[in-house]
Residue frames as a rotation matrix with the C-alpha (Angstrom) as fourth column:
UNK 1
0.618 0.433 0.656 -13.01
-0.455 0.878 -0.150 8.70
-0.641 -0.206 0.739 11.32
UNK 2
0.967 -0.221 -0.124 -11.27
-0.063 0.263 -0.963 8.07
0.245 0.939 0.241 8.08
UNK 3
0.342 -0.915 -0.212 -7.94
-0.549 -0.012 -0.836 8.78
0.763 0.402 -0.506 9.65
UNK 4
0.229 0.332 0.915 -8.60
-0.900 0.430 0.070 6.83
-0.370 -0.840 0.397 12.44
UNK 5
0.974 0.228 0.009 -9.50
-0.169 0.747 -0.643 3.58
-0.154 0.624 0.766 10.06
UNK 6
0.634 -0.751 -0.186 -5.98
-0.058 0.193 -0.979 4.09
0.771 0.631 0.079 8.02
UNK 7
0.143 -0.648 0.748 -4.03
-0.887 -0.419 -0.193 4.89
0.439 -0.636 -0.635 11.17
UNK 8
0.206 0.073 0.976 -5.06
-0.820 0.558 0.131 1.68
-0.535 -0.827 0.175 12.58
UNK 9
0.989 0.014 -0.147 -4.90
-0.140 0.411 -0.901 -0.08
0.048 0.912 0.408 9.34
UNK 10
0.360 -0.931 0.061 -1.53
-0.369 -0.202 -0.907 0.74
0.857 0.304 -0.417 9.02
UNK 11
-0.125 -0.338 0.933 -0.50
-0.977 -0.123 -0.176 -0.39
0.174 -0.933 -0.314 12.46
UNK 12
0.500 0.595 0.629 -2.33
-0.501 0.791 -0.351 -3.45
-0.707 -0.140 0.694 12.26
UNK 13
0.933 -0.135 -0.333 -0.32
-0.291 0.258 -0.921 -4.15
0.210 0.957 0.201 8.86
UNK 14
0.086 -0.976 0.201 3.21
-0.862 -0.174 -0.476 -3.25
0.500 -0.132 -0.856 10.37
UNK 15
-0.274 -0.760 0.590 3.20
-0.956 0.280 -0.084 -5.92
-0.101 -0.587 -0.803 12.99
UNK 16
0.876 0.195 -0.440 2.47
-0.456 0.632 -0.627 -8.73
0.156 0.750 0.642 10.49
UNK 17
0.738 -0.674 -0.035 6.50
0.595 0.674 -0.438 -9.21
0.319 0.302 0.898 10.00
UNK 18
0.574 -0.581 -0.577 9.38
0.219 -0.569 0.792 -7.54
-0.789 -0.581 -0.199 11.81
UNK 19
-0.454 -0.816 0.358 10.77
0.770 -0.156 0.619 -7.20
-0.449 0.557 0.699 8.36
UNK 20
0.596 0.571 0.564 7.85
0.680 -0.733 0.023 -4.53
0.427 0.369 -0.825 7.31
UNK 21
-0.525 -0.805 -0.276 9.59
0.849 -0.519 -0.100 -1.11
-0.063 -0.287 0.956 7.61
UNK 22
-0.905 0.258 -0.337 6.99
-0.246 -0.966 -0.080 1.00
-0.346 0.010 0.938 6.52
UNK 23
-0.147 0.921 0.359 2.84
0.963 0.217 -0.161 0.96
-0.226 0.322 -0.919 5.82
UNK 24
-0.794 0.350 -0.498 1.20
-0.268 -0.936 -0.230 3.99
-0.547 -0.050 0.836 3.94
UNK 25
-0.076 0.781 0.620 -2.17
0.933 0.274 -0.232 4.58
-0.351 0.561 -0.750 2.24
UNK 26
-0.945 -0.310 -0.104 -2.74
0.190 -0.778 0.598 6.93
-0.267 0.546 0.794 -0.58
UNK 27
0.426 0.900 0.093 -6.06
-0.078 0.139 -0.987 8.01
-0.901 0.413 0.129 -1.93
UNK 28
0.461 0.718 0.522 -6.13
0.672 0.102 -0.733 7.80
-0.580 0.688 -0.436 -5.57
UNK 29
0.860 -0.360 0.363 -4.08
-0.136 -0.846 -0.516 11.28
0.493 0.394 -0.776 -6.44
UNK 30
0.248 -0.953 -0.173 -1.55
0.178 0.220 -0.959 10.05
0.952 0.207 0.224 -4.40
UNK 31
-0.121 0.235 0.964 -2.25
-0.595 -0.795 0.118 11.95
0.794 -0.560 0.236 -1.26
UNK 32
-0.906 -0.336 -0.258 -0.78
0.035 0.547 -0.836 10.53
0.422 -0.767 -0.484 2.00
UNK 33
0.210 0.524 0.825 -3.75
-0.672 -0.536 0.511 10.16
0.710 -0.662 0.240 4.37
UNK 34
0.746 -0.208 0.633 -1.81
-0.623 0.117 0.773 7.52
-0.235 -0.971 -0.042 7.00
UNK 35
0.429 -0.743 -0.514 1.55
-0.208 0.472 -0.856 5.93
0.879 0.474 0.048 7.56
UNK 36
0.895 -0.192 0.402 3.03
-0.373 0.170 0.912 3.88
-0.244 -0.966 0.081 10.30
UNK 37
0.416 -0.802 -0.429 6.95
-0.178 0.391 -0.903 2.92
0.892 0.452 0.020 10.43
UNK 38
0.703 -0.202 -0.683 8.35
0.686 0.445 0.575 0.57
0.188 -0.873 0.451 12.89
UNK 39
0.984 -0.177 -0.013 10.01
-0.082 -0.519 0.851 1.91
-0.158 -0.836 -0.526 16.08
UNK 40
0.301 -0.952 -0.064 13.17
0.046 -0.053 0.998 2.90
-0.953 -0.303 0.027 15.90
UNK 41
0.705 0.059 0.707 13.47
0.687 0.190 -0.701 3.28
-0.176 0.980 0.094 11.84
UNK 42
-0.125 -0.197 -0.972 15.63
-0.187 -0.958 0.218 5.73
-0.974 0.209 0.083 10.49
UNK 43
0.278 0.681 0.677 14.08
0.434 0.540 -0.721 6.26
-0.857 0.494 -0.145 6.90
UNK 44
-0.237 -0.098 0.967 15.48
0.890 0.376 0.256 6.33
-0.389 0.921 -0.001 3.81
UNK 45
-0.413 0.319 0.853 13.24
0.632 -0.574 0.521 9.11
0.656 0.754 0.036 2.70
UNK 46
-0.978 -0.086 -0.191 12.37
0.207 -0.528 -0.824 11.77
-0.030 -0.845 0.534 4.32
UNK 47
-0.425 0.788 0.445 8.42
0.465 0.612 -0.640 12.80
-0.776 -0.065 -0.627 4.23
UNK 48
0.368 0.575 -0.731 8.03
-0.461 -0.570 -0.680 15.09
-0.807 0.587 0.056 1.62
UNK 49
-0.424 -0.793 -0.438 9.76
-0.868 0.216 0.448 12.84
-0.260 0.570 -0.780 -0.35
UNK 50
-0.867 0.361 0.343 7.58
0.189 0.876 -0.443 9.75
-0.461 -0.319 -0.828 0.96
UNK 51
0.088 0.868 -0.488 4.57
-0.152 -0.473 -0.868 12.34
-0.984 0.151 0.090 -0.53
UNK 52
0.296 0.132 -0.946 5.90
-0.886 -0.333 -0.323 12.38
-0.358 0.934 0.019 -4.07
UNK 53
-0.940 -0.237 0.245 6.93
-0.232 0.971 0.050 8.70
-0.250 -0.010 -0.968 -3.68
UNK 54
-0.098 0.964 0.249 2.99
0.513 0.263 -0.817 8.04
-0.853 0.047 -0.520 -3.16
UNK 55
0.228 0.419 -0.879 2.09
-0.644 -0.612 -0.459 10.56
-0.730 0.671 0.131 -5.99
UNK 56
-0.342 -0.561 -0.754 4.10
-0.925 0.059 0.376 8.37
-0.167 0.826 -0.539 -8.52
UNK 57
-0.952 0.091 0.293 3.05
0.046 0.986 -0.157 4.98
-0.303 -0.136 -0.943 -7.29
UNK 58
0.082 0.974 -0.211 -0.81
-0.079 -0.205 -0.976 6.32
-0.994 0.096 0.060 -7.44
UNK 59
0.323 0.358 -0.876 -0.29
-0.731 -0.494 -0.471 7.31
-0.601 0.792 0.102 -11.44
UNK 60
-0.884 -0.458 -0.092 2.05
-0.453 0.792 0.409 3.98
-0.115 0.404 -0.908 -12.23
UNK 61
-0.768 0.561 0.310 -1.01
0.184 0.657 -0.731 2.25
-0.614 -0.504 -0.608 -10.72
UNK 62
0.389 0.909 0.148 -3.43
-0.038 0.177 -0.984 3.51
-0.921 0.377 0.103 -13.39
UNK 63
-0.245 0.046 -0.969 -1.58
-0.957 0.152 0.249 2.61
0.159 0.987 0.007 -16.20
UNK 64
-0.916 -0.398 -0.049 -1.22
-0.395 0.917 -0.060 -0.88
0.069 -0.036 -0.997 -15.11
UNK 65
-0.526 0.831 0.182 -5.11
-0.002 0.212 -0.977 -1.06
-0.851 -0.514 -0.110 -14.43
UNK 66
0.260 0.632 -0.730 -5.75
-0.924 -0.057 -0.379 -0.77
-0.281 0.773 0.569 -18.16
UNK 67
-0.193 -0.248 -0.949 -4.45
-0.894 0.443 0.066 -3.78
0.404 0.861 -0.308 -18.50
UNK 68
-0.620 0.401 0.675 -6.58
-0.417 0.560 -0.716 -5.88
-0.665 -0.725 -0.180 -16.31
UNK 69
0.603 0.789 0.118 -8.99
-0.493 0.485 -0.723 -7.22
-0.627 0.378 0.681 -18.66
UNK 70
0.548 -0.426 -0.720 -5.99
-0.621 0.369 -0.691 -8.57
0.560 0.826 -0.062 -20.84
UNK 71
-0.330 -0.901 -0.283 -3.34
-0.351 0.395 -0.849 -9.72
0.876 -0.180 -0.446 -18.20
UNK 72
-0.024 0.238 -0.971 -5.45
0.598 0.782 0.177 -10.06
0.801 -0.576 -0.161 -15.30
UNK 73
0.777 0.628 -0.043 -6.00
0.304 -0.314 0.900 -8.84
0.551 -0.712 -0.435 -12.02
UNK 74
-0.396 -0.902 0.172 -2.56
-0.168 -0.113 -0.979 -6.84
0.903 -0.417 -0.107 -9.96
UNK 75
0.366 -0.102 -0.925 -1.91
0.773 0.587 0.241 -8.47
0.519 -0.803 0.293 -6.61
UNK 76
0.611 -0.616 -0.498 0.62
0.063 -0.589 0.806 -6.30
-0.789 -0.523 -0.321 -5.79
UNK 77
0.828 -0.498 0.258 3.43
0.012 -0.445 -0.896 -4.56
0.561 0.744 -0.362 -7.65
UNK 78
0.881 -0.320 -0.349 7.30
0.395 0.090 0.914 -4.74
-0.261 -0.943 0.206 -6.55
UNK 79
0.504 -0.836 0.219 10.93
-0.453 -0.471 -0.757 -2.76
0.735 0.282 -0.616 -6.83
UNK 80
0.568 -0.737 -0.366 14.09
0.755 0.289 0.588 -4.67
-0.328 -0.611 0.721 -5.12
UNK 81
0.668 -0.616 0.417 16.46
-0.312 -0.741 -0.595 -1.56
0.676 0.267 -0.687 -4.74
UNK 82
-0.527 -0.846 0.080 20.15
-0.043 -0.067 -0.997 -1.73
0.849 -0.529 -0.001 -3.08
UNK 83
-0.913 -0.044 0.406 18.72
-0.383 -0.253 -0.888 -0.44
0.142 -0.966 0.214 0.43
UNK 84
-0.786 0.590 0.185 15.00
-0.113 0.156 -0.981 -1.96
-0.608 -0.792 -0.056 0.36
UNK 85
-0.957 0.189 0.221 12.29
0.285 0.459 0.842 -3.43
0.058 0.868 -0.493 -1.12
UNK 86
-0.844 0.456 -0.284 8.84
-0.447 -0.889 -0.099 -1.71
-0.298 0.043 0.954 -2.32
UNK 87
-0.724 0.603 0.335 5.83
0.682 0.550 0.483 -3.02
0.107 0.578 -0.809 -2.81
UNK 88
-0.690 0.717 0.101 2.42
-0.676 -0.688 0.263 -1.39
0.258 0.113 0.959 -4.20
UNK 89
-0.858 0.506 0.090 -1.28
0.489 0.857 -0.162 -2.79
-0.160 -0.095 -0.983 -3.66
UNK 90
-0.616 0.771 0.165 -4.12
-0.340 -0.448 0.827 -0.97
0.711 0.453 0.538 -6.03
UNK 91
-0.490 0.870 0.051 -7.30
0.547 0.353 -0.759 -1.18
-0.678 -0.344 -0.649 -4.08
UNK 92
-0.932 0.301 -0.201 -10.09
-0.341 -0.542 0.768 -0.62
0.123 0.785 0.608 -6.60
UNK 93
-0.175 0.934 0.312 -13.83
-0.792 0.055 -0.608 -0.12
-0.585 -0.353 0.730 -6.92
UNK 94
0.105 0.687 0.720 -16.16
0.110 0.711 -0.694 -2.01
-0.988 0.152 -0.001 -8.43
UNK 95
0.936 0.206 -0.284 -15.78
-0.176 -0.425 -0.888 -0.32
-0.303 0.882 -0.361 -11.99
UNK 96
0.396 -0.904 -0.158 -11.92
0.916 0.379 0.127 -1.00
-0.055 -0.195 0.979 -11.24
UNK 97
0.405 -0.434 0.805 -11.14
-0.090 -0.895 -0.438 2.45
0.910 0.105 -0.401 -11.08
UNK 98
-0.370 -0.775 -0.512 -8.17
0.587 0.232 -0.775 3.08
0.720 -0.588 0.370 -8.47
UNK 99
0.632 0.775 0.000 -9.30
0.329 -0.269 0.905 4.03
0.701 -0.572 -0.426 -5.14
UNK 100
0.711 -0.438 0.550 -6.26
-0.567 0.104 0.817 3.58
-0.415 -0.893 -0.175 -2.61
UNK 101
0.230 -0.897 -0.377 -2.71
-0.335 0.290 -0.896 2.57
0.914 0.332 -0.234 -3.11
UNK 102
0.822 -0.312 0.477 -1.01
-0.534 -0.131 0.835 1.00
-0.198 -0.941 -0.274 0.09
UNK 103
0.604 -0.788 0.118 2.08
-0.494 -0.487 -0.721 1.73
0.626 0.376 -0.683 -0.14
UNK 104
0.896 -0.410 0.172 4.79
0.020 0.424 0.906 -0.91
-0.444 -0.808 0.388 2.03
UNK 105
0.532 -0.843 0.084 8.50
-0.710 -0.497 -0.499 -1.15
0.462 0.206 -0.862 2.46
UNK 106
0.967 0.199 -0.160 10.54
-0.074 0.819 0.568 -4.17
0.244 -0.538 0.807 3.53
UNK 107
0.114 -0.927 0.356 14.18
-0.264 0.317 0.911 -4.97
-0.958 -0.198 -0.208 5.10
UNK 108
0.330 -0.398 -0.856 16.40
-0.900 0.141 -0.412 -5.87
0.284 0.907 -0.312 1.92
UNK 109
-0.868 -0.473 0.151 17.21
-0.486 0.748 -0.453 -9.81
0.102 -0.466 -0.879 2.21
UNK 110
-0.468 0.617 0.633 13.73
-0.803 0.001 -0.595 -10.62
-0.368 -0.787 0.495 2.95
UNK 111
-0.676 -0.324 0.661 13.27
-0.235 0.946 0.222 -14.19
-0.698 -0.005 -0.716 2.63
UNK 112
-0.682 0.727 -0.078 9.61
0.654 0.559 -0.510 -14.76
-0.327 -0.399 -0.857 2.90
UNK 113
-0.980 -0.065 -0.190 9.19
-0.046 -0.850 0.525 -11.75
-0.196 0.523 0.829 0.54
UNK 114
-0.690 0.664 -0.288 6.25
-0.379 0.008 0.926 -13.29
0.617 0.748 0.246 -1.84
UNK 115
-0.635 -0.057 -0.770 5.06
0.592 0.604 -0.533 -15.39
0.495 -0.795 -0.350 1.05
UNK 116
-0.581 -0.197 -0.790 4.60
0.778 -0.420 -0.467 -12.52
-0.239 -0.886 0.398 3.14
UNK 117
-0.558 0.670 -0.489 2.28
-0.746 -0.663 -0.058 -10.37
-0.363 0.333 0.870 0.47
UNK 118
-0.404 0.728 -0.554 0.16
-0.469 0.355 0.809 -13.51
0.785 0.587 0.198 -0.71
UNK 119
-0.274 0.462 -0.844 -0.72
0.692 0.703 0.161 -15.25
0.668 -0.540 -0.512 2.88
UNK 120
-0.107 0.328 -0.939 -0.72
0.933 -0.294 -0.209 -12.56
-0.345 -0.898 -0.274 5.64
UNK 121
-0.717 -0.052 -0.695 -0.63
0.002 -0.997 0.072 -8.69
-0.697 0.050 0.715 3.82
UNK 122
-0.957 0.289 -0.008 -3.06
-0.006 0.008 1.000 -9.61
0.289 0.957 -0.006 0.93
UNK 123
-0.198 0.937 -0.290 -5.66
0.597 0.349 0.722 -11.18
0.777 -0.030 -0.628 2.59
UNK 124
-0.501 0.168 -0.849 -5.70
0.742 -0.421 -0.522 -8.63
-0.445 -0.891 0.087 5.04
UNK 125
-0.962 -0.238 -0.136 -6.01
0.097 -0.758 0.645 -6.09
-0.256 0.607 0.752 2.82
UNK 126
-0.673 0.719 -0.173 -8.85
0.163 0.373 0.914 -8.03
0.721 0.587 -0.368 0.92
UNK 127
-0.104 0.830 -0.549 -10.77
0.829 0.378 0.413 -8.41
0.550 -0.411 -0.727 4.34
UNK 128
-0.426 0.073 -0.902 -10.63
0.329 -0.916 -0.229 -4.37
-0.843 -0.394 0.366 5.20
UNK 129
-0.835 0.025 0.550 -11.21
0.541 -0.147 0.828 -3.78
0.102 0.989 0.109 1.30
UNK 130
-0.114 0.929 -0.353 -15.01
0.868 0.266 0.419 -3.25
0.483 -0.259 -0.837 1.74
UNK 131
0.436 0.081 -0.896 -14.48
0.860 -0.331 0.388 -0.86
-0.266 -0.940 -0.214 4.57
UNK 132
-0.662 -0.748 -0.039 -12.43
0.588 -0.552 0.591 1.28
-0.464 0.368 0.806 2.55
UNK 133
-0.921 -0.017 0.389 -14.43
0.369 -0.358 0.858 1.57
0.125 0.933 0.336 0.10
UNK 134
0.274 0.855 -0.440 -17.35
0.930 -0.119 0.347 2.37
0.244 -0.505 -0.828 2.24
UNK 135
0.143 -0.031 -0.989 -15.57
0.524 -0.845 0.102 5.22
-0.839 -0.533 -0.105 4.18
UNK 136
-0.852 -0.378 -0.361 -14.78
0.070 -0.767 0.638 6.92
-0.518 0.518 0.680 0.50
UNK 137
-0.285 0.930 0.231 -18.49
0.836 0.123 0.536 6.77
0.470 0.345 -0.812 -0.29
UNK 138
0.238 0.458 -0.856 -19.25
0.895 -0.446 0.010 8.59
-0.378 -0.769 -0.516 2.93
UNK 139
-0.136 -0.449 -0.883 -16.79
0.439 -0.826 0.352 11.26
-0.888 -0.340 0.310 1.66
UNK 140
-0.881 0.164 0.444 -18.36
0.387 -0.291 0.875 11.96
0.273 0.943 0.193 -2.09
């Protein structure tokens, strides 16, 4: 069921913006459990590579959560590199402990960058949120 959910998740995310290149979702440790990457990609990274990508983003993602009660809530986190641009998105419980990381990749150049994670990838996110955090109940 669970990979169901993310599979579609992740599909549903990609065809937001022909500039998305990649959608993944980590749990928490980092641990891929779905990724979708538009048709015809050739990627950058290969997947064991995409695995320890996610591992790193997962542990950035709880330092930056101690500082929520001082700086505020994280939207989203971003890296502009030479070949493409990264963005993170913490999904967190109620306690704010880190739950899910979803992990995206854009075309380099992209205009409509900020745009594009505060009107149509955010608020998706926000309105699956819930659902997430439901299906990692089931599994404790």
């Amino acid at each position: 069921m669970k990979q169901q959910l993310f599979g579609e998740f992740c599909a549903q995310l990609l065809k937001l913006d022909s500039s998305i290149r990649f959608i993944g979702i980590a749990d928490h440790t980092g641990s891929l459990l779905s990724i979708s990457e538009r048709e015809a990609l050739k990627p950058l990274l290969n997947y064991k590579e995409t695995e320890q990508y996610a591992i790193t983003a997962a542990t950035r993602q709880y330092t930056r959560l101690r500082w929520r009660y001082t700086l505020g809530k994280i939207d989203y986190t971003c890296s502009v590199y030479e070949k493409l641009i990264r963005a993170n998105i913490p999904i967190t419980d109620a306690k704010n402990h880190l739950v899910y990381v979803i992990l995206l990749t854009f075309d380099i150049g992209t205009d409509n960058f900020h745009q594009l994670m505060t009107k149509k990838i955010i608020p998706l996110i926000r309105k699956n949120r819930d659902l997430f955090l439901k299906e990692i109940k089931k599994n404790q």
